[in-house]
N, C-alpha and C positions, 0 to 999 in steps of 0.2 A: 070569394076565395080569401082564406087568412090574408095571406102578405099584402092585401092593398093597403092594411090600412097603415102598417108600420110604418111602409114605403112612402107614405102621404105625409104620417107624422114628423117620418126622418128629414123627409125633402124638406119640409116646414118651416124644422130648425138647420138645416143647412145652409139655407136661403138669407138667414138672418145671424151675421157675425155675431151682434149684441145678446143671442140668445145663447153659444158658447161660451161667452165670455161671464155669464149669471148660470151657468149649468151646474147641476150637482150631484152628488155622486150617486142618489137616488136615483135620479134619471138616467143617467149612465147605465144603472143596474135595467133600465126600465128596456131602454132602446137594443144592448146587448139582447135581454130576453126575448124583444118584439124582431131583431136578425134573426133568432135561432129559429122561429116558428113560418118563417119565410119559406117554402118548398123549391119555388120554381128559381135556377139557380144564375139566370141574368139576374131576376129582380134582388136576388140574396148580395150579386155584387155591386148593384147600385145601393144598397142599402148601407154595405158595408165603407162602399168610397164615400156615401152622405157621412157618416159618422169620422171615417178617419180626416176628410178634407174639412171636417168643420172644425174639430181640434186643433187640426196642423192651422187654417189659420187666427185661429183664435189666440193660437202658441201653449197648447196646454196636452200637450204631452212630455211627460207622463203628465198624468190629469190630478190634481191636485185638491185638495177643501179640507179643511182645517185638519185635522190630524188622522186623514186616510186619502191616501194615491192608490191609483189606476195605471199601472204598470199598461204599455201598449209595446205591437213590436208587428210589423206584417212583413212575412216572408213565406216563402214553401217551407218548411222543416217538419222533420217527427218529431222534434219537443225543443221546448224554450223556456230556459228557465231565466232567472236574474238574479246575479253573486254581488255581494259587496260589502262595505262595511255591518252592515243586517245583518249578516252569517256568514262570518269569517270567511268568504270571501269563497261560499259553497260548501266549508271544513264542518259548519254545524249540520248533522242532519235535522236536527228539531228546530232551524230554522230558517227549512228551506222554499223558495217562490218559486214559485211552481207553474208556470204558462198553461193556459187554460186556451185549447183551441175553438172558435167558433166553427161550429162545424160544415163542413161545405167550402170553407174558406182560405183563408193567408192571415187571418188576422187571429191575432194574439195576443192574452190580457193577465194581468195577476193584480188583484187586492191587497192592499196590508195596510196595517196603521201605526202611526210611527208619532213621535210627540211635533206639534204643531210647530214647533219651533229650529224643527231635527234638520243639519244638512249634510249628506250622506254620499259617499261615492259607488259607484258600481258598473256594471258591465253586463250586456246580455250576453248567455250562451245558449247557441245554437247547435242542437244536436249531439250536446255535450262535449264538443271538442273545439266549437269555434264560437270563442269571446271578441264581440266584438263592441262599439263604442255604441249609444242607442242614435239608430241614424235622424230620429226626428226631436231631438233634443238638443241643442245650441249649446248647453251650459255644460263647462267641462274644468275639473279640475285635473292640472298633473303633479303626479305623486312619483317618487322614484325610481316607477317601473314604467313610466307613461303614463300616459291622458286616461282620467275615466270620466264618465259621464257622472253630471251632475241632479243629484234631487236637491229640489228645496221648498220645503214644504213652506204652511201658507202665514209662520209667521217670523218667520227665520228672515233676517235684515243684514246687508249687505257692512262690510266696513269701511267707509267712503276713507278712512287714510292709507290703505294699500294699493289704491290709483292717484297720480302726482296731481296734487292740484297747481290753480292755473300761477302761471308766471313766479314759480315760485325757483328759489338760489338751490344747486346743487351742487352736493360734496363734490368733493374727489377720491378718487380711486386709484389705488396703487398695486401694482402687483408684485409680488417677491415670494423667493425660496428661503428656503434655511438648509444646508446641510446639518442634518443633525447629531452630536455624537452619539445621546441617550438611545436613539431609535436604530443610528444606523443605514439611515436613509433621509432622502429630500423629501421635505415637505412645502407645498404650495402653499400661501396663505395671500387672501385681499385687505388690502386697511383702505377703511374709510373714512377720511377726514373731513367734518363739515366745514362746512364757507364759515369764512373769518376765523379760523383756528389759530393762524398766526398770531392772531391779538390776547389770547387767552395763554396763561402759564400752569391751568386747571383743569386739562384735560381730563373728563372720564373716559373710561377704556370696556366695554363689553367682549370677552373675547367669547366666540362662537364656533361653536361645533359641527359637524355637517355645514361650513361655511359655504360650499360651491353650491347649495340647495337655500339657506335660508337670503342670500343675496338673490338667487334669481325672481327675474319679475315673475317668473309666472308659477314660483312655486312661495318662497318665505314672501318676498318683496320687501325685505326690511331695510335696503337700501330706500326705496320709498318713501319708506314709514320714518324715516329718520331723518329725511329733507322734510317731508313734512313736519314732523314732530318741530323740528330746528325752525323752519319756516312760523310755526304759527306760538315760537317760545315758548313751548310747554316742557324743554329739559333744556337742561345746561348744555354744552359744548359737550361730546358725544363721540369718541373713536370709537369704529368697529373693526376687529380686526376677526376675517373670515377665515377660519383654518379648514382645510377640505382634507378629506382622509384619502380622497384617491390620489394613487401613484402617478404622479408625473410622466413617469417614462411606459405605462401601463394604463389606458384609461379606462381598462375593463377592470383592474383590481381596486377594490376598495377597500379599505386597510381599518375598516370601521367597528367590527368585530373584535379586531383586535384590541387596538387601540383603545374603543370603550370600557372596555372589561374591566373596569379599577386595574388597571394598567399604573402600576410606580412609575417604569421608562418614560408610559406619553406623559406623567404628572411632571417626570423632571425634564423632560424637552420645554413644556411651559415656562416653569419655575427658573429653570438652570438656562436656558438658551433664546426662548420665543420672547419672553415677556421682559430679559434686560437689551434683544438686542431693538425690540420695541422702543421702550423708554431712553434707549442711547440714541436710536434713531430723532426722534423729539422730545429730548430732554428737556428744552425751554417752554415747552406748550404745557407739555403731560404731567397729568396728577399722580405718585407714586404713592399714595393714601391702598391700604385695600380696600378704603371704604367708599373709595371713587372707582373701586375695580370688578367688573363681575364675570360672571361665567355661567353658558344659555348654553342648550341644547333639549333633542328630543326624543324621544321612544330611548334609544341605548347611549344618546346623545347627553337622556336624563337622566341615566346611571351614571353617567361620567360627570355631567355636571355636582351632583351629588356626590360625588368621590370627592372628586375636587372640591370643594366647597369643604366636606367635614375633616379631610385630611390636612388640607394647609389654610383655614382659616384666616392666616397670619396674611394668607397672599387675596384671597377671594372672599368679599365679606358678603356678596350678593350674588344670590343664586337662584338661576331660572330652569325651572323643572318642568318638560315640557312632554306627556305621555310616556313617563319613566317604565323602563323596560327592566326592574327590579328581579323579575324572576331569572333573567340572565346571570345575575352573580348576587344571590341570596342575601351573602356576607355583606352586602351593604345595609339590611339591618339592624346586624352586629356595631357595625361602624361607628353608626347615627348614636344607635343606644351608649355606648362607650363614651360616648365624644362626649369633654368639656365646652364645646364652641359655647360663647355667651350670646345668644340670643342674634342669630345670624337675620340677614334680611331675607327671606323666602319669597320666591311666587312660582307656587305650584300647580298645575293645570291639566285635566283627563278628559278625553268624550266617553259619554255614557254605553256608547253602541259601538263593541267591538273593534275596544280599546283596552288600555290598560290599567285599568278602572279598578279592579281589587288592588293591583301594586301599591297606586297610587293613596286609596282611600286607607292602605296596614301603614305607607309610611305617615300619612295624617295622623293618623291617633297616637304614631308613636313622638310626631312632634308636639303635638297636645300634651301628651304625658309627659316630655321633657319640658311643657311651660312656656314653650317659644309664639312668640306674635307669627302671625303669616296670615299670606294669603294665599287660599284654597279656589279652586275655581273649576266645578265640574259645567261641561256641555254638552246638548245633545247633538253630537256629532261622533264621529270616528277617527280613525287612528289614520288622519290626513293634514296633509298643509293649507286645505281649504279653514282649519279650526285652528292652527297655527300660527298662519301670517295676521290674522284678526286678531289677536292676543298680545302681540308684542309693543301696543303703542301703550299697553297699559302694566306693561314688564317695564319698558325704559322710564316711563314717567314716574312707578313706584320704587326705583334705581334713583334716576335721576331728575326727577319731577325739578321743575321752579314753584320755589316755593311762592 
């Protein structure tokens, strides 16, 4: 009878951890084929538990080899597909994964090839109405709306400064409002002052955007990345100051939309109110240079950074452009093009895979065309904080590097 022999092969390699851990996706395709030909529908479910318990503990689900994964997913459902950065998050239909069911079964699989180096977020959907996080996958990043589950394919390398290394001196954090007049309302912001700031009268200053997101550990971690940075002297003395757009007395609104939008008011809330009562606050530390002064943000974060930056020069001479959400207010390429700025300090940065990758790559050329040095930095990643927080120890060190 057909099924004995799968059944023999599958036990074979299930028997022996070392042999999932050297499996490929050949084989995979091989074992998949040698389930489907199984009739008798015990033997078809020990076939299928040889296969899912050898993955699980091998740790390789989704199943990964150099630049194509094995999407897995075992449940009852009428269909399973898998959204995420790949296909705008299900909005593509030409680029949709598609769950392919073994049949007789619970188990559930999709192919696709992605570049080797690609780390991607996503979600299974079950049934088409219920997303949910992939239950046998560990790796997760969260993004603004929550946790998604993590790929990472097989040559994609962690950033060992967005976790604290050991025994190392950490800032301090302070929390304050501003009533503002320009906006009209209170805004929350975090400063963070590294150890021994007292001793310095040269403080640089990073102010940042979506501040309540790029300070947290588990989405920017740039608090992190800044004890570290400070820790192993790779930039000068370093204030962050986290400005968050959500309302204080609301913490379901988020005023980000607004506020991004080449917004003059949030320009003069910085200009006119954040940034003197800043440098009054630490007068004696702080560098009032704007060439010690910069301004970070991302997706609509990096529209605003780029407003700022080309608008008042005079105030921001470094400028972090992090998945600029250009198509939001056009007229920012008017701006750039117009602007006398002399050759500002840039570091601009896009993932490849359903992100903002055209915005990004029209305003390059039009910096090229205007003659400006910069740094451009495409990834194969998405439009997440997993490609974000990895990025920023080499924004402040090309800010503020030791020379």
């Amino acid at each position: 009878m057909k099924y004995y022999i799968p059944i023999l092969f599958l036990f074979a390699i299930s028997c022996n951890h070392n042999r999932y851990d050297k499996l490929k996706v050949t084989e995979i395709d091989e074992q998949l084929e040698a389930i489907e030909l199984i009739s008798n529908e015990e033997q078809k479910k020990l076939a299928v538990d040889a296969l899912w318990n050898g993955l699980m503990e091998a740790e390789r689900i989704p199943f990964v080899q150099d630049s194509m994964v094995v999407f897995f997913y075992r449940g009852e459902a009428e269909s399973v597909n898998w959204a995420g950065d790949f296909n705008g998050w299900g909005d593509n239909p030409r680029a949709q994964v598609q769950g392919i069911n073994v049949r007789g079964t619970d188990l559930w699989y999709a192919k696709k090839e992605f570049p080797a180096d690609a780390r991607l977020d996503y979600k299974i959907v079950v049934d088409e109405t219920n997303w949910i996080l992939d239950p046998a996958n560990p790796f997760q990043q969260v993004s603004g709306f929550g946790p998604n589950s993590e790929l990472r394919m097989s040559d994609w390398e962690a950033e060992s400064l967005t976790s604290p290394l050991p025994e190392i001196q950490k800032g301090t954090l302070v929390d304050e409002s501003l009533s503002s007049n320009s906006l009209n309302y209170v805004v929350d912001f975090r400063i963070y002052l590294p150890p021994g700031y007292q001793q310095t009268n040269s403080l640089n200053v990073i102010y940042v955007s979506d501040g309540q997101e790029y300070s947290a550990e588990e989405m920017g971690s740039m608090i992190t990345v800044l004890d570290n940075l400070h820790h192993l002297q790779k930039i000068e003395a370093t204030m962050a100051v986290f400005v968050s757009p959500i309302d204080p007395l609301n913490q379901d609104m988020n005023r980000r939309a607004d506020e991004f939008g080449n917004n003059s008011n949030y320009l003069d809330f910085y200009t006119e109110e954040l940034i003197p009562h800043i440098e009054e606050a630490y007068t004696s530390n702080i560098s009032k240079n704007p060439e010690d002064r910069a301004i970070l943000g991302t997706s609509l974060g990096g529209l605003n950074a780029t407003f700022f930056g080309f608008s008042r020069p005079d105030v921001f001479r470094n400028i972090a452009i992090q998945a600029p959400a250009y198509w939001y207010r056009e007229e920012i390429f008017d701006l750039v093009k117009e602007s006398t700025v002399d050759n500002p300090n840039i570091f601009m940065s896009v993932g490849t895979i359903g992100d903002n990758t055209i915005d990004a790559r029209n305003m390059k050329a039009l910096f090229e065309e205007k003659g400006y040095e910069f740094t451009y930095l495409e990834v194969n990643e998405g439009h997440s904080w997993g490609a974000w927080r990895t990025q920023l120890d080499d924004v402040l060190i090309q800010f503020f590097g030791n020379e």
